[in-house]
VOVEXLUM-573881 format. One record per residue: x, y, z of N, C-alpha, C, O in turn; residue in one letter; residue number from 1. Coordinates in nm, 2 decimals. Layout:
REC, n_east, n_north, n_up, ca_east, ca_north, ca_up, c_east, c_north, c_up, o_east, o_north, o_up, type, seq
REC, X, Y, Z, X, Y, Z, X, Y, Z, X, Y, Z, A, NUM
...
# end
This chain:
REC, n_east, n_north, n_up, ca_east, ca_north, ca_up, c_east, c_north, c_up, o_east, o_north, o_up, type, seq
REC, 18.73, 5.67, 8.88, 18.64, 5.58, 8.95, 18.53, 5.54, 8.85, 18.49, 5.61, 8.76, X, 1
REC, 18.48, 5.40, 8.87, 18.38, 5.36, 8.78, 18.26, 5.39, 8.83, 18.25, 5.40, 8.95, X, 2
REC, 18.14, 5.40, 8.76, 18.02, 5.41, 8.78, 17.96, 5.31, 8.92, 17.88, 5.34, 9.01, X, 3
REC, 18.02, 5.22, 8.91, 17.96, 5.08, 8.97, 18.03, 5.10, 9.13, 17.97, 5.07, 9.23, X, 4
REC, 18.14, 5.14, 9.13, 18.21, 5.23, 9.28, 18.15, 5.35, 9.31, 18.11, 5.37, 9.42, X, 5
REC, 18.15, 5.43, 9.23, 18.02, 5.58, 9.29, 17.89, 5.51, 9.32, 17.85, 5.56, 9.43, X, 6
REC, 17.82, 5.41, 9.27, 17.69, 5.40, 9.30, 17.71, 5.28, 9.47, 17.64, 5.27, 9.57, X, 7
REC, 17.82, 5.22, 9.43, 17.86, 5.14, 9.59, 17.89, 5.25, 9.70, 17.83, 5.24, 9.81, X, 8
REC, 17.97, 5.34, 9.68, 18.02, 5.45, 9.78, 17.88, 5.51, 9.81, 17.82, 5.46, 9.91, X, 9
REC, 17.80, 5.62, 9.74, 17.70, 5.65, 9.73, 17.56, 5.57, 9.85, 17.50, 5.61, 9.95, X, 10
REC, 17.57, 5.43, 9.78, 17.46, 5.35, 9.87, 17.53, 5.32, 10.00, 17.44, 5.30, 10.08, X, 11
REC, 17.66, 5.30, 10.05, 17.72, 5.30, 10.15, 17.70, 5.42, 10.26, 17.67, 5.43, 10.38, X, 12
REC, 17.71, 5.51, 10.16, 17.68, 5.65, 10.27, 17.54, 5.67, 10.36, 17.51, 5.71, 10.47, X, 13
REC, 17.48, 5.61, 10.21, 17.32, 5.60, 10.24, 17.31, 5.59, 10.38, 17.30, 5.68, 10.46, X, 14
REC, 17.31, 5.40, 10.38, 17.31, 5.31, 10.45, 17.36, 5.40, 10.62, 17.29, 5.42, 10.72, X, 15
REC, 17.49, 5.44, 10.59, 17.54, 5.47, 10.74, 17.47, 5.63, 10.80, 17.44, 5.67, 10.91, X, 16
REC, 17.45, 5.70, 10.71, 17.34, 5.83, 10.72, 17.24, 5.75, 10.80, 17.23, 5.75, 10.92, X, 17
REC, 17.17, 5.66, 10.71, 17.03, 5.62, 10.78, 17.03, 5.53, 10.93, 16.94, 5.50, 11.00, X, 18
REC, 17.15, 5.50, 10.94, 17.17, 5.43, 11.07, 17.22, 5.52, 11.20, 17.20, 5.50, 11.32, X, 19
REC, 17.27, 5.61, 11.15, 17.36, 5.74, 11.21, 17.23, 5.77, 11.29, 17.21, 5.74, 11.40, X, 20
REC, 17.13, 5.83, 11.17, 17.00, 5.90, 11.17, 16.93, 5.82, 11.31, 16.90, 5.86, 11.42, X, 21
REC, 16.91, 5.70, 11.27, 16.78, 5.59, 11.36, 16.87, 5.56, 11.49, 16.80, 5.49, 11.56, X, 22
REC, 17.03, 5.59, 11.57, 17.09, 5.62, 11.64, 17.02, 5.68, 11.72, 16.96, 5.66, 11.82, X, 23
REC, 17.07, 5.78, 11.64, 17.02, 5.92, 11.73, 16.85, 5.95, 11.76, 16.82, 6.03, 11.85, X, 24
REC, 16.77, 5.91, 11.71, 16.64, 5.92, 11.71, 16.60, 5.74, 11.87, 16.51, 5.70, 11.94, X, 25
REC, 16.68, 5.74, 11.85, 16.63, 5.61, 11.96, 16.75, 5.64, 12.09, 16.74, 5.58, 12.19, X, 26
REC, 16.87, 5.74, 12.06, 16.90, 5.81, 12.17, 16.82, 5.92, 12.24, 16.83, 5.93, 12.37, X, 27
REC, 16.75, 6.00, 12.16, 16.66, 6.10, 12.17, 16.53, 6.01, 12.27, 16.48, 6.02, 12.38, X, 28
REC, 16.53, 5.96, 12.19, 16.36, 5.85, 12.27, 16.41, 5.83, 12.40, 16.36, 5.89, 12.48, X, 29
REC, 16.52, 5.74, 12.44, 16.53, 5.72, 12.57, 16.55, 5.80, 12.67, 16.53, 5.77, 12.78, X, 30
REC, 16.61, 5.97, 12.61, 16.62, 6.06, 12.73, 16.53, 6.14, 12.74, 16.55, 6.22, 12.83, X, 31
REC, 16.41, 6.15, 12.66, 16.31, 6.23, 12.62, 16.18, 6.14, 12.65, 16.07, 6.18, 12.59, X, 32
REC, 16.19, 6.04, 12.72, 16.09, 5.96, 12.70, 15.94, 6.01, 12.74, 15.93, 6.06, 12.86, X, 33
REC, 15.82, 5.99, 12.65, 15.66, 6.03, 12.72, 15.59, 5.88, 12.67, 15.62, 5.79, 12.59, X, 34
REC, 15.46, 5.91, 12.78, 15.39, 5.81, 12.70, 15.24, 5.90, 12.62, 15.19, 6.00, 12.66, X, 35
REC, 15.22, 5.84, 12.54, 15.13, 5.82, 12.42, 14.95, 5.78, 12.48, 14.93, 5.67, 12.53, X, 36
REC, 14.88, 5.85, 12.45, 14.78, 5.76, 12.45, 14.68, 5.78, 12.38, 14.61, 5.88, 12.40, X, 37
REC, 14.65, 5.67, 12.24, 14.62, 5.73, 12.10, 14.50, 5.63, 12.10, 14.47, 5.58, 12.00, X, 38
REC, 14.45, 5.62, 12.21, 14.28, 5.52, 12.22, 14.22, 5.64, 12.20, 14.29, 5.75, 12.22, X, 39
REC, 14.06, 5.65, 12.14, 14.00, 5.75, 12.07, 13.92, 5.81, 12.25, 13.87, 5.92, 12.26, X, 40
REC, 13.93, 5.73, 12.34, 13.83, 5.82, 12.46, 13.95, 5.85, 12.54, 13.92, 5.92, 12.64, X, 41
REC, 14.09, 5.82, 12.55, 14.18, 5.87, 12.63, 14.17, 5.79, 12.77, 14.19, 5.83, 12.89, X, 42
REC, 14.14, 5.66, 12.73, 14.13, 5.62, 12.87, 14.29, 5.55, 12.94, 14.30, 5.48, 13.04, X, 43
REC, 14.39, 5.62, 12.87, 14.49, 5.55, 12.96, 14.60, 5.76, 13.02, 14.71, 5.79, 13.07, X, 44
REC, 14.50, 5.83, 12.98, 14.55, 5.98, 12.99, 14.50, 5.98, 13.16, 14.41, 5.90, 13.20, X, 45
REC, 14.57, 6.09, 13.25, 14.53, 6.12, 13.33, 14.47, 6.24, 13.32, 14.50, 6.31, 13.22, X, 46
REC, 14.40, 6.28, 13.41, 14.28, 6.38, 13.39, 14.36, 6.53, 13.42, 14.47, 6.52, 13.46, X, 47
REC, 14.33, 6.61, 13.41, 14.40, 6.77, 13.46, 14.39, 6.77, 13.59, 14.50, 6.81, 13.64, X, 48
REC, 14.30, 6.74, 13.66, 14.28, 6.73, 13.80, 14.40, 6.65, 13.85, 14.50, 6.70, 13.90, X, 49
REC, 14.38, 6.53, 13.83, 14.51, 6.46, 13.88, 14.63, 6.47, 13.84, 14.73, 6.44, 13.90, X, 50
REC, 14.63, 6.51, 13.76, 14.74, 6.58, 13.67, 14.86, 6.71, 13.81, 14.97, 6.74, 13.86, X, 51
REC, 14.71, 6.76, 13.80, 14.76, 6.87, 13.93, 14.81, 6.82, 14.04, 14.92, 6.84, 14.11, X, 52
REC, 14.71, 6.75, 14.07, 14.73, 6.68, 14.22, 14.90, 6.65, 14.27, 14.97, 6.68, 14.36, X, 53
REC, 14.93, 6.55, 14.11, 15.03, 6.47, 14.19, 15.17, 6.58, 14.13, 15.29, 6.54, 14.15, X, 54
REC, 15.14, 6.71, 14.04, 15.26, 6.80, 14.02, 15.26, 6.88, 14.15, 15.36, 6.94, 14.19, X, 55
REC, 15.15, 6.87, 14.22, 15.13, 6.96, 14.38, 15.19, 6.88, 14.48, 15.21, 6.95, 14.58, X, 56
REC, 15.24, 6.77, 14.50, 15.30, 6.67, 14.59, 15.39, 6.73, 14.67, 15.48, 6.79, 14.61, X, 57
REC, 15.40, 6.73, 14.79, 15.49, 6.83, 14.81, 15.61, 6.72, 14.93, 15.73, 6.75, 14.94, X, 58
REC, 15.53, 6.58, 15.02, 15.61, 6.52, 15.04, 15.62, 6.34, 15.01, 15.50, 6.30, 15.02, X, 59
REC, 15.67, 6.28, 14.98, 15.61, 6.09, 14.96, 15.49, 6.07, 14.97, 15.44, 6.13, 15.07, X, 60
REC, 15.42, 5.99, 14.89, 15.29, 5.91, 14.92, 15.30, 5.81, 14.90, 15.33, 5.77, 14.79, X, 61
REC, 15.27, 5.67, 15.03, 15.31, 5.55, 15.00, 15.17, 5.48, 14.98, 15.08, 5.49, 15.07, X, 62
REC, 15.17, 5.41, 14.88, 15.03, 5.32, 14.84, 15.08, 5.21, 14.88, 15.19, 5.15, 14.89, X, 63
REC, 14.97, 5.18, 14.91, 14.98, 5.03, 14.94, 14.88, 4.94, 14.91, 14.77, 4.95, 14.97, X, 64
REC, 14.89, 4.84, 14.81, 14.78, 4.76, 14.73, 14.77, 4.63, 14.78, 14.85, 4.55, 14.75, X, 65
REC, 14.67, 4.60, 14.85, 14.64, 4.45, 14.90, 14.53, 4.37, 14.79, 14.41, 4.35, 14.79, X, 66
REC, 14.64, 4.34, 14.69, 14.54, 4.24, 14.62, 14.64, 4.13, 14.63, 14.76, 4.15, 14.68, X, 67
REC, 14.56, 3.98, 14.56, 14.61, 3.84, 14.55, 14.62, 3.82, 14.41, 14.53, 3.84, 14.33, X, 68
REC, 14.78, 3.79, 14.37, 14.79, 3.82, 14.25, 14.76, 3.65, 14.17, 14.81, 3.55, 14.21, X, 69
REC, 14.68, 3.66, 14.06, 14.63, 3.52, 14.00, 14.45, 3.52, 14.03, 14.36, 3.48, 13.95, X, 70
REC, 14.43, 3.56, 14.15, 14.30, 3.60, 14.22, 14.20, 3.72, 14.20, 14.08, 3.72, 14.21, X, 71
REC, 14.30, 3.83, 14.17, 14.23, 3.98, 14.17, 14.25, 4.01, 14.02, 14.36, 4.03, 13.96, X, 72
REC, 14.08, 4.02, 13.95, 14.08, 4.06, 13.85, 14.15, 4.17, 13.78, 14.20, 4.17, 13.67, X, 73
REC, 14.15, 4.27, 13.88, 14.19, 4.44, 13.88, 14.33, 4.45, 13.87, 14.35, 4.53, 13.78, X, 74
REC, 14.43, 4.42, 13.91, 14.53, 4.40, 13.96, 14.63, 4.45, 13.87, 14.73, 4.51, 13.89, X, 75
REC, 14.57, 4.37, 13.72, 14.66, 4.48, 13.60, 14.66, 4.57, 13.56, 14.76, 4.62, 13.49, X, 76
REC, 14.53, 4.64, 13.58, 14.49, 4.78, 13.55, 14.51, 4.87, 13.64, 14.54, 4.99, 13.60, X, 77
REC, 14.49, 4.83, 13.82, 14.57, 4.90, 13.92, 14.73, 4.94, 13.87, 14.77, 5.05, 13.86, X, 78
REC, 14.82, 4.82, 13.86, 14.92, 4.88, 13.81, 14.95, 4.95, 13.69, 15.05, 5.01, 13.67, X, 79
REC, 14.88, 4.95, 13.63, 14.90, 5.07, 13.48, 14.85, 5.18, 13.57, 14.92, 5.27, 13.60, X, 80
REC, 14.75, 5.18, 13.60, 14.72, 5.30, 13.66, 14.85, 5.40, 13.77, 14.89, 5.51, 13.74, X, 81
REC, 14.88, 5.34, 13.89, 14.98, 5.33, 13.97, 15.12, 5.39, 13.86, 15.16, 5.50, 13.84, X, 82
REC, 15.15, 5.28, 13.81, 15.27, 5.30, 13.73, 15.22, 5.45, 13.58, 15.31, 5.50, 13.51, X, 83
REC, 15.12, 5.47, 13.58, 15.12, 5.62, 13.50, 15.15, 5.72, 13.64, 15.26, 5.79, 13.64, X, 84
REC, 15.08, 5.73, 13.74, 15.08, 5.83, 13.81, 15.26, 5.84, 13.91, 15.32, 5.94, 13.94, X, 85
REC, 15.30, 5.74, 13.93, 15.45, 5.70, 13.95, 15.54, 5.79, 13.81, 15.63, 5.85, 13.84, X, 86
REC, 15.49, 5.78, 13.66, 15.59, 5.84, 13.56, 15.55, 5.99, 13.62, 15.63, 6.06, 13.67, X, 87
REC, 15.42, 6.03, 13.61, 15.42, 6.19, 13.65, 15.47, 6.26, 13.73, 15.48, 6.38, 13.72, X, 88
REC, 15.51, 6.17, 13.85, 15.50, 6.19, 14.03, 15.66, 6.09, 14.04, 15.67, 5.98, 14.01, X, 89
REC, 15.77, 6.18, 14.11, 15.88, 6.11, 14.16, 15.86, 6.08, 14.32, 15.94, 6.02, 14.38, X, 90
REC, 15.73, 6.12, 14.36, 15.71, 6.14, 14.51, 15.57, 6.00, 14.56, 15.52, 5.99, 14.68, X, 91
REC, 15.51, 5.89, 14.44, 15.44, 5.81, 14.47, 15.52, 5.69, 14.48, 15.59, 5.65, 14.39, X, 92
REC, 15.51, 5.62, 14.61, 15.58, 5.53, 14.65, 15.48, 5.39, 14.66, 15.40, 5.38, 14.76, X, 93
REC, 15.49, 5.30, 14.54, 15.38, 5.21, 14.59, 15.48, 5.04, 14.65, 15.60, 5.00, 14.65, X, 94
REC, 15.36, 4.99, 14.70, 15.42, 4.85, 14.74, 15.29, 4.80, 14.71, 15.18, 4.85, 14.72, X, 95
REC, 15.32, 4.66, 14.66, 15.20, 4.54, 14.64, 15.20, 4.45, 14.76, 15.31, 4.42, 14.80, X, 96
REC, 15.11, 4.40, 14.84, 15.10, 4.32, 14.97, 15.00, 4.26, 14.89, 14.91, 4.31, 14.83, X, 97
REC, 15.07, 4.09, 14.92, 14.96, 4.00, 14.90, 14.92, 3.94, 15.06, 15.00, 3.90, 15.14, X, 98
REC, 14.77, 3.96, 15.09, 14.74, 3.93, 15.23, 14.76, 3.79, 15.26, 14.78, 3.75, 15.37, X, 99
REC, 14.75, 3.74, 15.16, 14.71, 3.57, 15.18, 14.88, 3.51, 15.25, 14.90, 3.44, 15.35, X, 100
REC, 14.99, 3.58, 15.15, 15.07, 3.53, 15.17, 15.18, 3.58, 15.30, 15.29, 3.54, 15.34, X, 101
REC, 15.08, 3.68, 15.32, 15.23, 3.79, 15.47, 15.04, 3.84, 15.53, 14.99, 3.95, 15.50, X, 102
REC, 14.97, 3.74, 15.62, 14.85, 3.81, 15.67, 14.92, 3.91, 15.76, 14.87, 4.02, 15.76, X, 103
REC, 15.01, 3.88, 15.82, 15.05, 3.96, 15.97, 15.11, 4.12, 15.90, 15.09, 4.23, 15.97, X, 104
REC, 15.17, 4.12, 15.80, 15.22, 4.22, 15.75, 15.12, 4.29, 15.64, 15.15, 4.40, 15.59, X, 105
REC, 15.01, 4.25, 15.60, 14.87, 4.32, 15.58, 14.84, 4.38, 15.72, 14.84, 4.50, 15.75, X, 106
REC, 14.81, 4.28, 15.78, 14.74, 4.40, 15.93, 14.78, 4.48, 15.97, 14.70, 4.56, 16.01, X, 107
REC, 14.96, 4.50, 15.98, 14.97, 4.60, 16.02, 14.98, 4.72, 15.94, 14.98, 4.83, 15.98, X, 108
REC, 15.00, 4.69, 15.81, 14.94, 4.82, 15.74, 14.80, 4.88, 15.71, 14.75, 4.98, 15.67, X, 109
REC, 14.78, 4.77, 15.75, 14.56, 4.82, 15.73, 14.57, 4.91, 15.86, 14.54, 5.02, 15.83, X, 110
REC, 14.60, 4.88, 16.00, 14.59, 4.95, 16.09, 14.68, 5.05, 16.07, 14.61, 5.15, 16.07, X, 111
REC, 14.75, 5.07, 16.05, 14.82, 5.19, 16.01, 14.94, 5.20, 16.12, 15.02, 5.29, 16.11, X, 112
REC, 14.95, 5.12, 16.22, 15.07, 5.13, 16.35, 15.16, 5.08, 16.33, 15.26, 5.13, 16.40, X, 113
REC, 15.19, 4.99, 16.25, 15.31, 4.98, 16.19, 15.31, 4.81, 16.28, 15.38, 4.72, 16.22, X, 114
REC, 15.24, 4.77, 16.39, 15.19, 4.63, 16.46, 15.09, 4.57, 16.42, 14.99, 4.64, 16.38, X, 115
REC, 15.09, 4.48, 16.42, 14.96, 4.39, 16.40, 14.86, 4.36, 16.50, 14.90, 4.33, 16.61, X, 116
REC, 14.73, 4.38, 16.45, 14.59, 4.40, 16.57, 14.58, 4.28, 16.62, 14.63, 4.18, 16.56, X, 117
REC, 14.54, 4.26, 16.72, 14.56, 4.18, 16.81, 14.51, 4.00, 16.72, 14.56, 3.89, 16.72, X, 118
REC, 14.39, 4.05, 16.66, 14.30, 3.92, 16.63, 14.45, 3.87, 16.52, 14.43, 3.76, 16.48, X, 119
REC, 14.52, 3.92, 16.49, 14.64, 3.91, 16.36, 14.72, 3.81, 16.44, 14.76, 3.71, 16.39, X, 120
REC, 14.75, 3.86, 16.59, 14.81, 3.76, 16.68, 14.79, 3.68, 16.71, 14.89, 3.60, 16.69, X, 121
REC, 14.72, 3.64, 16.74, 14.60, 3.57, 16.81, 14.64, 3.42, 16.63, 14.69, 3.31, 16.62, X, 122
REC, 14.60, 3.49, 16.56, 14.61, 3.41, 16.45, 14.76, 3.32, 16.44, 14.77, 3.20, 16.41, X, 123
REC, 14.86, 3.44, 16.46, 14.98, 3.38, 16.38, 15.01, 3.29, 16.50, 15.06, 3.18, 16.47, X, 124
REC, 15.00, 3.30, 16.65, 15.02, 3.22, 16.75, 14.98, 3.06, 16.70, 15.05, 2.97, 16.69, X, 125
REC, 14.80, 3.07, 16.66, 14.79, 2.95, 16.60, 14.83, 2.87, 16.50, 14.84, 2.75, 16.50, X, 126
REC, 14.87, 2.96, 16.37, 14.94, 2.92, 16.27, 15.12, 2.81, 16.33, 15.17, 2.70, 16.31, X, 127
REC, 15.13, 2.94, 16.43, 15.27, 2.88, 16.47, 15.23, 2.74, 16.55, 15.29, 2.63, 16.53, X, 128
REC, 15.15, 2.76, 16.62, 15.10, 2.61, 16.69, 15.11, 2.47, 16.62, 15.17, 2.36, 16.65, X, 129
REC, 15.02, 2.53, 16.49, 15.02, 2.43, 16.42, 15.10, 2.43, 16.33, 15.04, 2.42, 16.22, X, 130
REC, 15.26, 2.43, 16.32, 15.30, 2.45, 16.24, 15.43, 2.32, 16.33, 15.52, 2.25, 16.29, X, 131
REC, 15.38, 2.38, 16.49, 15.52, 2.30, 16.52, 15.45, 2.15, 16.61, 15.51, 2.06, 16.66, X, 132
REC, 15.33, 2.16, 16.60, 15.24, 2.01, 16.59, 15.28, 1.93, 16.52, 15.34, 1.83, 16.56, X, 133
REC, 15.26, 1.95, 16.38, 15.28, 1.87, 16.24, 15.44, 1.85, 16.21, 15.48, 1.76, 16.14, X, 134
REC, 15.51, 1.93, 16.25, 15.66, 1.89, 16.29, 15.70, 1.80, 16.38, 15.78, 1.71, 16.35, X, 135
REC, 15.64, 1.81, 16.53, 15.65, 1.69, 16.58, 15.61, 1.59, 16.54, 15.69, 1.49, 16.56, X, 136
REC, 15.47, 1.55, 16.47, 15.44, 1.45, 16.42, 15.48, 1.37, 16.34, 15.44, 1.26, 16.32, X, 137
REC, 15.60, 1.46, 16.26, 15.63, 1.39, 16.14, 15.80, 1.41, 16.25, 15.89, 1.39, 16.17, X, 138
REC, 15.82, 1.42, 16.33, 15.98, 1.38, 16.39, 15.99, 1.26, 16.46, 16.10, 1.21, 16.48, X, 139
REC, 15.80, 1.21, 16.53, 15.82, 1.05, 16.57, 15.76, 0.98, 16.50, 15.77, 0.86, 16.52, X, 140
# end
């Protein structure tokens, strides 16, 4: 063999070692996955306390976030927040409710009955009123 085939073979092996290698290191990452938080005050870390909290969980917790998304400044930082305590916690169950867009399905989880409070009725009756007004009007 010539010099110029040992140093091809040679850099060939390289090549597939180092790919072999960066394989397996980004198979590793995905079954091993953590998150990082390398800001100097730790503000994306959760605290020991909460930490505990949500390893103490013992049945579902369902959140429920009534913000308006485009409207609510917070909204992106609730979800980082949410979605850290969701990686720690297989037991935090969240949902986003935009009120503006499902009012009747806000109320009834604000109340907590699983129904909507009456003044919610009261509303959607009108909504519906006027919803089949402006249908007539535009049918003659």
């Amino acid at each position: 063999m010539s010099a110029r085939s040992t140093r091809i073979g040679a850099s060939s092996a390289g090549v597939l070692l180092a790919a072999t290698v960066l394989v397996g290191v980004n198979y590793l990452a995905l079954r091993h996955w953590k998150r990082f938080d390398w800001t100097h005050t730790q503000i994306y870390s959760l605290s020991d306390t909460t930490k505990k909290i949500l390893d103490g969980l013992k049945q579902p917790v369902q959140v429920t976030v009534f913000m308006v998304p485009g409207r609510s400044r917070l909204l992106t930082e609730v979800k980082e927040l949410l979605s850290r305590y969701q990686a720690r916690s297989g037991k935090i169950e969240v949902e986003y409710l935009d009120p503006q867009r499902n009012p009747a399905r806000a109320g009834a989880r604000r109340t907590g009955s699983g129904r909507p409070r009456e003044h919610d009725r009261v509303q959607e009756r009108r909504q519906e009123e006027v919803r089949r007004g402006g249908q007539a009007r535009r049918l003659r």
